[in-house]
mmCIF entry with sequence, helices, sheets and N, C-alpha, C, O atoms, coordinates in Angstrom:
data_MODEL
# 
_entry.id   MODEL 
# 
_entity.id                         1 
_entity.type                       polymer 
_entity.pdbx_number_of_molecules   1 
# 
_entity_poly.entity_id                      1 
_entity_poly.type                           'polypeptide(L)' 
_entity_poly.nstd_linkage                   no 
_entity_poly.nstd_monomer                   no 
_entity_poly.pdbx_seq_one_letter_code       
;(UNK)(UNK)(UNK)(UNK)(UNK)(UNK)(UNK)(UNK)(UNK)(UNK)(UNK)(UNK)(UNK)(UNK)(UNK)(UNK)
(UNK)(UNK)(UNK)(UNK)(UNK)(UNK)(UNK)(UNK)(UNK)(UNK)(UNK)(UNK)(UNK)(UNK)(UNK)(UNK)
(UNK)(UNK)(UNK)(UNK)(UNK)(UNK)(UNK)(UNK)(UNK)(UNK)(UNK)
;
_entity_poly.pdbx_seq_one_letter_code_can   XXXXXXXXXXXXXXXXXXXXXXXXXXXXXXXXXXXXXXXXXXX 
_entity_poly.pdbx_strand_id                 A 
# 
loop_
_entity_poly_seq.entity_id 
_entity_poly_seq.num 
_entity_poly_seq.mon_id 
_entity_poly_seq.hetero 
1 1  UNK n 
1 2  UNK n 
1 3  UNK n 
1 4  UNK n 
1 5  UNK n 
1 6  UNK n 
1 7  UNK n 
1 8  UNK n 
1 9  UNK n 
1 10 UNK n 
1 11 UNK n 
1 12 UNK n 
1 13 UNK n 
1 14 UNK n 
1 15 UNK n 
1 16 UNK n 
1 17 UNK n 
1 18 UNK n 
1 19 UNK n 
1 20 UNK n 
1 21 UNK n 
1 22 UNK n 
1 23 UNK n 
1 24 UNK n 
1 25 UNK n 
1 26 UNK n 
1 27 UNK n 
1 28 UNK n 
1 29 UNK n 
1 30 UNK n 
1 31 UNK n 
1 32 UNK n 
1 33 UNK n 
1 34 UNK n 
1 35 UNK n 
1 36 UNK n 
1 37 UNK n 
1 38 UNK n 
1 39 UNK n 
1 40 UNK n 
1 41 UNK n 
1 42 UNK n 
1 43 UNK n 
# 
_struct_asym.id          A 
_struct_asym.entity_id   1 
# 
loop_
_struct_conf.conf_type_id 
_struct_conf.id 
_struct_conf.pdbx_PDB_helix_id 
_struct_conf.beg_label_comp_id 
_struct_conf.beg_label_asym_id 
_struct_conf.beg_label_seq_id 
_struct_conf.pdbx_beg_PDB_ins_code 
_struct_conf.end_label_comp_id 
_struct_conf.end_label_asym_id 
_struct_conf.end_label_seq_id 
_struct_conf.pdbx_end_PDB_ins_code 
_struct_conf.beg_auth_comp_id 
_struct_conf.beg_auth_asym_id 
_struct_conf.beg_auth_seq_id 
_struct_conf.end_auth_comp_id 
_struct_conf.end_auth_asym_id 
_struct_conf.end_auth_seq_id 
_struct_conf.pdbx_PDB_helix_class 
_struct_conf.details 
_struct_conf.pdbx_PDB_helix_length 
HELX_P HELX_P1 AA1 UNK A 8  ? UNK A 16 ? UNK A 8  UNK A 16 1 ? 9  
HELX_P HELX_P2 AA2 UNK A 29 ? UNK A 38 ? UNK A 29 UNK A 38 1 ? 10 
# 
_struct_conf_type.id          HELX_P 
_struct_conf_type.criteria    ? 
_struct_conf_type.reference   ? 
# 
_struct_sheet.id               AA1 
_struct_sheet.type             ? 
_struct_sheet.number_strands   2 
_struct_sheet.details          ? 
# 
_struct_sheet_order.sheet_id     AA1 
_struct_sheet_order.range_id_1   1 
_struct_sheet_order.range_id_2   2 
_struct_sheet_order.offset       ? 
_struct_sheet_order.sense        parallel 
# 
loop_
_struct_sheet_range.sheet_id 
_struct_sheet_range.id 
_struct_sheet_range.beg_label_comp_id 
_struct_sheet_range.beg_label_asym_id 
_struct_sheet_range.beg_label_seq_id 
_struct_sheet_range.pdbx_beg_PDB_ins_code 
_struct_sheet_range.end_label_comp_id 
_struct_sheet_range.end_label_asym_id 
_struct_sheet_range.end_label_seq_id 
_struct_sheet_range.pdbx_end_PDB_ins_code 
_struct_sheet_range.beg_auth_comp_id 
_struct_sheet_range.beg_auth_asym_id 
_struct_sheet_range.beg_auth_seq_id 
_struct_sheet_range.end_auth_comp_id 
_struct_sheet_range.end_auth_asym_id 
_struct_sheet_range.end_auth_seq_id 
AA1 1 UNK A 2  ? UNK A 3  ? UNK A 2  UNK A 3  
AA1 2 UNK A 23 ? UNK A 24 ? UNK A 23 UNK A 24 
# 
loop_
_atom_site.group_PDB 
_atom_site.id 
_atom_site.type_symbol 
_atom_site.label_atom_id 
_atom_site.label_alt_id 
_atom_site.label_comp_id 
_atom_site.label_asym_id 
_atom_site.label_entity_id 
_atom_site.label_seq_id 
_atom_site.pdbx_PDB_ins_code 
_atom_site.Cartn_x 
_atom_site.Cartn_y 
_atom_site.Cartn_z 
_atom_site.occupancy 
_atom_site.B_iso_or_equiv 
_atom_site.pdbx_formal_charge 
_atom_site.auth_seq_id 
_atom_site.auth_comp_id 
_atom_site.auth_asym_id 
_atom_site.auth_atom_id 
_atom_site.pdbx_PDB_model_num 
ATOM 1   N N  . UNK A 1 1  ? -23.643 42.702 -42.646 1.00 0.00 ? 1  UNK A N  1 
ATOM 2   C CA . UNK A 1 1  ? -23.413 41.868 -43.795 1.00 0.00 ? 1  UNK A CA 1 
ATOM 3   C C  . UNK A 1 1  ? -21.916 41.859 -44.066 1.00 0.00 ? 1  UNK A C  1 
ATOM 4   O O  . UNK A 1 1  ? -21.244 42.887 -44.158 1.00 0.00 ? 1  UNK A O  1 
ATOM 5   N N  . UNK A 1 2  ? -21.418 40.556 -44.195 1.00 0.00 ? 2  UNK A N  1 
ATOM 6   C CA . UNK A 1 2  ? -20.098 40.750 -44.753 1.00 0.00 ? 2  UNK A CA 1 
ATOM 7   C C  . UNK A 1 2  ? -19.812 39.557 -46.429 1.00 0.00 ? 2  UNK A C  1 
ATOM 8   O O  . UNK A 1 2  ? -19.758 38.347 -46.646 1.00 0.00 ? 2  UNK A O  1 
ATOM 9   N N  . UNK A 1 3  ? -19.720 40.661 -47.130 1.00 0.00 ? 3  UNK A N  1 
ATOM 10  C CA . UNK A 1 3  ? -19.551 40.018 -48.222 1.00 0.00 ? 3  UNK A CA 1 
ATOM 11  C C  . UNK A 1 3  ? -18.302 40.506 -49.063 1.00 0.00 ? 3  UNK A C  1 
ATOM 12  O O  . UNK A 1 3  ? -17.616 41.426 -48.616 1.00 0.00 ? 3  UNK A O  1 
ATOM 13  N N  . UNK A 1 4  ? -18.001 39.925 -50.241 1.00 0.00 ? 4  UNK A N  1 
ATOM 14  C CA . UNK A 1 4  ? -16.811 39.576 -50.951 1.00 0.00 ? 4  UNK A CA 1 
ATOM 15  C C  . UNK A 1 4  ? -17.334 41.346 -52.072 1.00 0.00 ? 4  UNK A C  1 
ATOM 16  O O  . UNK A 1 4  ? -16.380 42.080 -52.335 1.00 0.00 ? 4  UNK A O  1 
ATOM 17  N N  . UNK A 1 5  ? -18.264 41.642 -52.406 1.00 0.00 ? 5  UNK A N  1 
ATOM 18  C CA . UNK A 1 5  ? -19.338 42.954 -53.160 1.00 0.00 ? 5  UNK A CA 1 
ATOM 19  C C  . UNK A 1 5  ? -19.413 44.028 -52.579 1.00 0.00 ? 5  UNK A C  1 
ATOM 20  O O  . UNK A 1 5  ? -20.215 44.311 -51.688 1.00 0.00 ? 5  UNK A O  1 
ATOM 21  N N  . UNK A 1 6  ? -18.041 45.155 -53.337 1.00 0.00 ? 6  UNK A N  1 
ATOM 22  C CA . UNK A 1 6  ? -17.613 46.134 -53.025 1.00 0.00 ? 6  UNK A CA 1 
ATOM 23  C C  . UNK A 1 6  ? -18.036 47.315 -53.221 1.00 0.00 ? 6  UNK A C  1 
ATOM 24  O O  . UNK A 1 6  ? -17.948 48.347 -52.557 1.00 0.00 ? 6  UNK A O  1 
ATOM 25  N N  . UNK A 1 7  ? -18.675 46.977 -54.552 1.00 0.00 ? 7  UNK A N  1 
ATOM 26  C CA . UNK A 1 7  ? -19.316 48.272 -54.924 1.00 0.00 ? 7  UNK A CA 1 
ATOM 27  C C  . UNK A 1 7  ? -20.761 49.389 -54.439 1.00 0.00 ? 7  UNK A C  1 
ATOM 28  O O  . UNK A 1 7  ? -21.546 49.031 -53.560 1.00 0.00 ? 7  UNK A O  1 
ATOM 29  N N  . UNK A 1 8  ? -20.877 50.445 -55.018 1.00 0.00 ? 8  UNK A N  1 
ATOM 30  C CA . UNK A 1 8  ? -21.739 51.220 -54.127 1.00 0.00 ? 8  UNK A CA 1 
ATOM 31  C C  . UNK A 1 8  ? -23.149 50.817 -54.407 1.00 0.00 ? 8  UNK A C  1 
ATOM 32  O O  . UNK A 1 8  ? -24.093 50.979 -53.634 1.00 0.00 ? 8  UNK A O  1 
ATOM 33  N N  . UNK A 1 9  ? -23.204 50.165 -55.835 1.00 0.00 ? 9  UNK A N  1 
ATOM 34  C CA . UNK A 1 9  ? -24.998 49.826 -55.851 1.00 0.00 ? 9  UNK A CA 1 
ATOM 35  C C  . UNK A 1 9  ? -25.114 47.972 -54.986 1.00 0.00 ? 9  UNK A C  1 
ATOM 36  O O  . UNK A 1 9  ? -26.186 47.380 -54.856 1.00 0.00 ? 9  UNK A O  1 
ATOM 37  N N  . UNK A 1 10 ? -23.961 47.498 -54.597 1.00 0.00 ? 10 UNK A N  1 
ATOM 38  C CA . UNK A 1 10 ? -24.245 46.154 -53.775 1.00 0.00 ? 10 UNK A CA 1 
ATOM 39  C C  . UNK A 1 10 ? -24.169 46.698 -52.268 1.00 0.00 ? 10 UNK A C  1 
ATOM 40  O O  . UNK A 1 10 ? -24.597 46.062 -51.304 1.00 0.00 ? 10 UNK A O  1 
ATOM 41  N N  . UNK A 1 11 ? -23.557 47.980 -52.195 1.00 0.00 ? 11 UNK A N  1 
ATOM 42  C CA . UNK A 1 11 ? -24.183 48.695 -50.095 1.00 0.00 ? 11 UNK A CA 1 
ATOM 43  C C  . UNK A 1 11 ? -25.206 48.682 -50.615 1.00 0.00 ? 11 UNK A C  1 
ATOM 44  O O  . UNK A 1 11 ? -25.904 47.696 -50.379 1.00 0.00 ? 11 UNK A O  1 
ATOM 45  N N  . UNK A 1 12 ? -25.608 49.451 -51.289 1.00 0.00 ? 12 UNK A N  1 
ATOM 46  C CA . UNK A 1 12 ? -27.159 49.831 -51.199 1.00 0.00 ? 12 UNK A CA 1 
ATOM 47  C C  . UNK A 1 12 ? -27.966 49.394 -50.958 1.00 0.00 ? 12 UNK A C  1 
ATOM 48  O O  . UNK A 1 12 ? -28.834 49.656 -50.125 1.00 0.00 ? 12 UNK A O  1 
ATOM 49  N N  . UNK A 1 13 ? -27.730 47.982 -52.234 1.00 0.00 ? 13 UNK A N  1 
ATOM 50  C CA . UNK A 1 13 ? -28.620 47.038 -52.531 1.00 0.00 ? 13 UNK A CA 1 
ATOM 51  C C  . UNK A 1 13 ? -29.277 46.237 -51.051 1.00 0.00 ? 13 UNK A C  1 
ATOM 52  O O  . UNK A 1 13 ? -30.389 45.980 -50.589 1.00 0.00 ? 13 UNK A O  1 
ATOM 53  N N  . UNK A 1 14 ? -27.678 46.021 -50.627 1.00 0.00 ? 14 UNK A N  1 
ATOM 54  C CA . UNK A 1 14 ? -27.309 45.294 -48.986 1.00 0.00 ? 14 UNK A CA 1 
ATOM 55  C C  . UNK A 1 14 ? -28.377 45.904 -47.965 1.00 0.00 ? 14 UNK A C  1 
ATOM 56  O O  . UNK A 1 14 ? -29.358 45.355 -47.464 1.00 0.00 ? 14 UNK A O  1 
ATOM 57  N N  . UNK A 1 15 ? -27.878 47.243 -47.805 1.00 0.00 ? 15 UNK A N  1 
ATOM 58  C CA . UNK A 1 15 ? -28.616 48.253 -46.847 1.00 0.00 ? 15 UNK A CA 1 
ATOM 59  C C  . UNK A 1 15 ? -30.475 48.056 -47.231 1.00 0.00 ? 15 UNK A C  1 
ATOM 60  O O  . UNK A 1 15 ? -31.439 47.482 -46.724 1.00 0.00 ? 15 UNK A O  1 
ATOM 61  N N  . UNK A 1 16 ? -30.279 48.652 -48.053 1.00 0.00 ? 16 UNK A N  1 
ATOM 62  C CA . UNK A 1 16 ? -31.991 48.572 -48.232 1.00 0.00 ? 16 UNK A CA 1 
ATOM 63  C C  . UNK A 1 16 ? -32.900 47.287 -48.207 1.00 0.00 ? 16 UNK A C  1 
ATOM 64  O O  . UNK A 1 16 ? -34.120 47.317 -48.043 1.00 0.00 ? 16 UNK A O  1 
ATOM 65  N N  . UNK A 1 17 ? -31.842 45.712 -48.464 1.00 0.00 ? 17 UNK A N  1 
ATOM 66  C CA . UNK A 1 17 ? -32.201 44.671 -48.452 1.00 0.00 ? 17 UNK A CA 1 
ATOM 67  C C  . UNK A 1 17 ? -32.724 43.821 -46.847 1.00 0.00 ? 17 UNK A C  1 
ATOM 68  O O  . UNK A 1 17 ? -33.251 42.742 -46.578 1.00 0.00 ? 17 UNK A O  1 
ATOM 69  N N  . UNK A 1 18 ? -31.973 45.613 -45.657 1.00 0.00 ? 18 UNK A N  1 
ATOM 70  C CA . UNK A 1 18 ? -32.580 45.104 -44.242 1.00 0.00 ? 18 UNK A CA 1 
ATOM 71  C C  . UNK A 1 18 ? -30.517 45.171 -43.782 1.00 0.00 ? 18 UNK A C  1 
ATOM 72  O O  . UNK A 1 18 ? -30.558 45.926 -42.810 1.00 0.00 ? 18 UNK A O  1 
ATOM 73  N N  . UNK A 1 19 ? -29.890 45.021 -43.863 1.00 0.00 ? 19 UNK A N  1 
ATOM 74  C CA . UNK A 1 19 ? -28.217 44.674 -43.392 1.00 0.00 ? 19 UNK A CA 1 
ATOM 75  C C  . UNK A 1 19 ? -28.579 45.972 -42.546 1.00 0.00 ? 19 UNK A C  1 
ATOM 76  O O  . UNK A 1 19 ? -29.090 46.963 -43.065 1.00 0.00 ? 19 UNK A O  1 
ATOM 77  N N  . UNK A 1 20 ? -28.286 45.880 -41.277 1.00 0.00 ? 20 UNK A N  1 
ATOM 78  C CA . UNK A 1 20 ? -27.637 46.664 -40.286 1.00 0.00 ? 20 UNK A CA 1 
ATOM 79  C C  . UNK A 1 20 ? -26.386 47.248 -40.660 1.00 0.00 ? 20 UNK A C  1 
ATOM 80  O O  . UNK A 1 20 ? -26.214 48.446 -40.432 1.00 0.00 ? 20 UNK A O  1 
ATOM 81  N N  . UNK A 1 21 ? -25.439 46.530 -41.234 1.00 0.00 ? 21 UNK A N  1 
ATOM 82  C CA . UNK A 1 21 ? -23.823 47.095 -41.339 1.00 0.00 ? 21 UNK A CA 1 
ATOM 83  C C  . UNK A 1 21 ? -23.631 46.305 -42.616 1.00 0.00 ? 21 UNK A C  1 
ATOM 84  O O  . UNK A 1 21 ? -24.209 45.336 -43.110 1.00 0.00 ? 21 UNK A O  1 
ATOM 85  N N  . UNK A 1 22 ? -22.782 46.939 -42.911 1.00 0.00 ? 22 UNK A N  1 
ATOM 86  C CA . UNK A 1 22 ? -21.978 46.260 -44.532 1.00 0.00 ? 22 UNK A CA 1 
ATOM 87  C C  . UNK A 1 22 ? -20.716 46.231 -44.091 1.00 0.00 ? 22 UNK A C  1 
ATOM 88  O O  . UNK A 1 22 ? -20.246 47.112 -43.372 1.00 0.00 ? 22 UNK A O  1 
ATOM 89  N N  . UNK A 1 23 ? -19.859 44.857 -44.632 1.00 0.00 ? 23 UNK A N  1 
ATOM 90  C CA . UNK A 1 23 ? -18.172 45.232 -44.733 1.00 0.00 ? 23 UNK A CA 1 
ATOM 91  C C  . UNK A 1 23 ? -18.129 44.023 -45.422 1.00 0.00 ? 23 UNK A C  1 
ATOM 92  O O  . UNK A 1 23 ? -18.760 42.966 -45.397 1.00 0.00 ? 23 UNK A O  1 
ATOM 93  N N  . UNK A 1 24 ? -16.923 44.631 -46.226 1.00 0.00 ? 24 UNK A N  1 
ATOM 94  C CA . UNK A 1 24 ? -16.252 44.094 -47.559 1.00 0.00 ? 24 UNK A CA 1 
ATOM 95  C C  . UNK A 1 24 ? -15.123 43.581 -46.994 1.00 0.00 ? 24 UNK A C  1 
ATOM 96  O O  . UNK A 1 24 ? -14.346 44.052 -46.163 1.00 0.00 ? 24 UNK A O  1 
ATOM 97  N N  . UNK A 1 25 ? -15.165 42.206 -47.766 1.00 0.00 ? 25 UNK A N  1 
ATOM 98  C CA . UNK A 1 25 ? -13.807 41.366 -47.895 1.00 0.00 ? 25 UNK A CA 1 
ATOM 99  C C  . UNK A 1 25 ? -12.674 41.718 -48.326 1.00 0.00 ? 25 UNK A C  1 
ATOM 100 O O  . UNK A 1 25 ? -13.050 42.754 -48.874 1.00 0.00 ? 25 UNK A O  1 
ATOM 101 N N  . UNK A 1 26 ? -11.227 41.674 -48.581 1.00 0.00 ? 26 UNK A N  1 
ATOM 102 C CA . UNK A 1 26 ? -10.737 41.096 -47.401 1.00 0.00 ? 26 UNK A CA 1 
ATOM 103 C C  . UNK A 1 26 ? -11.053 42.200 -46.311 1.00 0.00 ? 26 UNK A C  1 
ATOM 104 O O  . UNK A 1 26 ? -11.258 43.369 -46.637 1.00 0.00 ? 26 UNK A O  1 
ATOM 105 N N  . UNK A 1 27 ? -11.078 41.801 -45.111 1.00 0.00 ? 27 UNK A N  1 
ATOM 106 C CA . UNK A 1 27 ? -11.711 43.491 -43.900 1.00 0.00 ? 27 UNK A CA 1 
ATOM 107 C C  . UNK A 1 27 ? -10.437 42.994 -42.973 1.00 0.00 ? 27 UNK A C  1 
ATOM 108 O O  . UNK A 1 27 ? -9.980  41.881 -42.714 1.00 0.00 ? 27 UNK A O  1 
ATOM 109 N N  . UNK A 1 28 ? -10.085 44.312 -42.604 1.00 0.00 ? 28 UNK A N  1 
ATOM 110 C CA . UNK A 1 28 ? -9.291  44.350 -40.910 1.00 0.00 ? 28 UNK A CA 1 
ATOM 111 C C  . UNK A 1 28 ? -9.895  43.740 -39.616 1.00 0.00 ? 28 UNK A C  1 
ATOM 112 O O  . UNK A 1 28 ? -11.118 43.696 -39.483 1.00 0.00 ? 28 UNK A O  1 
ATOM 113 N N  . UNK A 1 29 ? -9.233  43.369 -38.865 1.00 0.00 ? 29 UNK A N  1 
ATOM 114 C CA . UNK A 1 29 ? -10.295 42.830 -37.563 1.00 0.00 ? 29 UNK A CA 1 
ATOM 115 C C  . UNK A 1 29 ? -10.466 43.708 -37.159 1.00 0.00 ? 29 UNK A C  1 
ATOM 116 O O  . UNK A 1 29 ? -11.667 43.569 -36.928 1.00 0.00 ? 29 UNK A O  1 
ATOM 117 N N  . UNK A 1 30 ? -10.139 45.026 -36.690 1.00 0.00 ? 30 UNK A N  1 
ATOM 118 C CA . UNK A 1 30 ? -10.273 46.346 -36.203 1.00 0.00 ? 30 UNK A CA 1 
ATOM 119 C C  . UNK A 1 30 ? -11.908 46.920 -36.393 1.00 0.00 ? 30 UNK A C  1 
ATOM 120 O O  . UNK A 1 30 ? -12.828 47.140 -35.604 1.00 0.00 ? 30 UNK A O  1 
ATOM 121 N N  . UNK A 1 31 ? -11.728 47.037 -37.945 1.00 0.00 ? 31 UNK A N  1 
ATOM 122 C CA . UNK A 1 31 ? -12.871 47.435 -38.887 1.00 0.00 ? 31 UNK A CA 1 
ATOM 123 C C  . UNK A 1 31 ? -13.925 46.382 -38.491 1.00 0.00 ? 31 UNK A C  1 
ATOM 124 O O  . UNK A 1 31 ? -14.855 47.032 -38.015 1.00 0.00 ? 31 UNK A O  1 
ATOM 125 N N  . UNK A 1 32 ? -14.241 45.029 -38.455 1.00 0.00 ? 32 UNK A N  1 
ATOM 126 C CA . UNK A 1 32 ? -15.089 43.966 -38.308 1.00 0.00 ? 32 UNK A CA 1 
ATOM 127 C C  . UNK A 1 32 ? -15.526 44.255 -36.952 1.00 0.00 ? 32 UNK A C  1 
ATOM 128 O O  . UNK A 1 32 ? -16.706 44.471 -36.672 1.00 0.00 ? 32 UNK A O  1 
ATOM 129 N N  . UNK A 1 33 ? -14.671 44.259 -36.195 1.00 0.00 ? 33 UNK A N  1 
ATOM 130 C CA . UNK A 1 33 ? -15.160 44.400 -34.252 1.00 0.00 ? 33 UNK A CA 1 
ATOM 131 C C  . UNK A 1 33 ? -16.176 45.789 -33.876 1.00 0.00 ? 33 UNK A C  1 
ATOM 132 O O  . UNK A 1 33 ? -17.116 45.910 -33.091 1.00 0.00 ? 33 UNK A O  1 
ATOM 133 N N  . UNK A 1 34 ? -15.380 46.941 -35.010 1.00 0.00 ? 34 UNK A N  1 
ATOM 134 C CA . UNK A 1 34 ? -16.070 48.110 -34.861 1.00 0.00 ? 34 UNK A CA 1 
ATOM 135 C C  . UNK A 1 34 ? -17.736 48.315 -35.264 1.00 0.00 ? 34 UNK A C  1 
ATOM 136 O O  . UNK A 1 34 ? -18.651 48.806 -34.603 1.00 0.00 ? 34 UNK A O  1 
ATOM 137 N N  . UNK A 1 35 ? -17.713 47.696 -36.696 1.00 0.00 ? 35 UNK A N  1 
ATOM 138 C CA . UNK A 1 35 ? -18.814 47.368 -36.955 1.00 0.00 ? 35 UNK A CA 1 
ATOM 139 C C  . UNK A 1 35 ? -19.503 46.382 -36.297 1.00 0.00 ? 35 UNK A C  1 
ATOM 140 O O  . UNK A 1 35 ? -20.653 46.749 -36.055 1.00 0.00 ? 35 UNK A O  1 
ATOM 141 N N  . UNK A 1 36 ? -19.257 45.293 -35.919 1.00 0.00 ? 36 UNK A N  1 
ATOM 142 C CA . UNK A 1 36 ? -20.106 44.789 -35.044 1.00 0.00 ? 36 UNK A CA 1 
ATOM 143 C C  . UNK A 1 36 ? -20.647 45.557 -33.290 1.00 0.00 ? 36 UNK A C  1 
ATOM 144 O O  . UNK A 1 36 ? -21.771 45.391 -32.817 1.00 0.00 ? 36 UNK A O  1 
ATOM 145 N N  . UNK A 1 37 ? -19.755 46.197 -32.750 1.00 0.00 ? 37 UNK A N  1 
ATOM 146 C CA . UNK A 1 37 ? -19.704 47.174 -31.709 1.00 0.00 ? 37 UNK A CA 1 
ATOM 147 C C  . UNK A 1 37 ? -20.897 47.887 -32.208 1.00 0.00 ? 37 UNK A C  1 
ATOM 148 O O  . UNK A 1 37 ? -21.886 47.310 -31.757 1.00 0.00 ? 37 UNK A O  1 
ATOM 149 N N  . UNK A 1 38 ? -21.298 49.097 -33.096 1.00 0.00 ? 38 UNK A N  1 
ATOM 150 C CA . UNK A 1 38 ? -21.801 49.987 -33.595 1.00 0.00 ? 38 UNK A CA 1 
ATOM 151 C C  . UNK A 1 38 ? -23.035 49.109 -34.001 1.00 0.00 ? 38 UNK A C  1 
ATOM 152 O O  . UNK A 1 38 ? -23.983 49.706 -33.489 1.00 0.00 ? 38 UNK A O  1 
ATOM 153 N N  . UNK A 1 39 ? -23.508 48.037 -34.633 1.00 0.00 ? 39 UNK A N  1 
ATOM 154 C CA . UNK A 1 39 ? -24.781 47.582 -34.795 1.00 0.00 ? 39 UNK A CA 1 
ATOM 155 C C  . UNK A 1 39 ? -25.340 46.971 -33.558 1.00 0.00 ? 39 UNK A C  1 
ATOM 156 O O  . UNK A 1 39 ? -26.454 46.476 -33.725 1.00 0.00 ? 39 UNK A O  1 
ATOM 157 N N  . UNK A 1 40 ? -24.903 46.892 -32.500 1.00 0.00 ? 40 UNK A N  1 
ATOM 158 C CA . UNK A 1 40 ? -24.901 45.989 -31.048 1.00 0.00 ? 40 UNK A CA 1 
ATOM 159 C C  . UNK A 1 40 ? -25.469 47.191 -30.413 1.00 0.00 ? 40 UNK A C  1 
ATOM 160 O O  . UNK A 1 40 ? -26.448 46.984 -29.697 1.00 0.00 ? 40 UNK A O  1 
ATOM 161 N N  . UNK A 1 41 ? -25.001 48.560 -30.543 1.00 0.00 ? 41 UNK A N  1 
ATOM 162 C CA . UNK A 1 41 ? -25.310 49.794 -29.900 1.00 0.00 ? 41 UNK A CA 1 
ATOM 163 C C  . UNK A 1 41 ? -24.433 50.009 -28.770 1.00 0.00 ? 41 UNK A C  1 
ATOM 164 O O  . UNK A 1 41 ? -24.755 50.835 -27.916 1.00 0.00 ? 41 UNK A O  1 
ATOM 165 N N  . UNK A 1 42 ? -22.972 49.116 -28.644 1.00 0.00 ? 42 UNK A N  1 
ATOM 166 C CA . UNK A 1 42 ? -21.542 49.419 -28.016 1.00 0.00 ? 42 UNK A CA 1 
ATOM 167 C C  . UNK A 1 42 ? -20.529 50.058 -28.050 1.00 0.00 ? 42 UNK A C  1 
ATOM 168 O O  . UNK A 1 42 ? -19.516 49.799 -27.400 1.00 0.00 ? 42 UNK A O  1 
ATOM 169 N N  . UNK A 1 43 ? -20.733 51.317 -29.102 1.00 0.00 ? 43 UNK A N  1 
ATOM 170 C CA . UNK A 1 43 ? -19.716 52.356 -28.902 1.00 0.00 ? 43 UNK A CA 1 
ATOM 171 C C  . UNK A 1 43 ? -19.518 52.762 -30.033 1.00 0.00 ? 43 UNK A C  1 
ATOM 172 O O  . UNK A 1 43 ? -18.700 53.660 -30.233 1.00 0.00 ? 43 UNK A O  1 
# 
């Protein structure tokens, strides 16, 4: 999930709503590639 909703009860909400990964806006491309890597099961 990538949304603009930083706070810890909107992960949650996110996570438990089914999201594989959470990341918050504005994000690094670093951070975005990693998380996508890690829900893919690539490293």
């Amino acid at each position: 999930m990538l949304t603009g909703q930083a706070w810890r009860e909107d992960v949650m909400r996110g996570l438990a709503g089914g999201a594989d990964g959470y990341i918050t806006k504005p994000f690094d491309r670093d951070v975005l590639l990693t998380g996508i890597r890690a829900v893919l099961g690539l490293g």
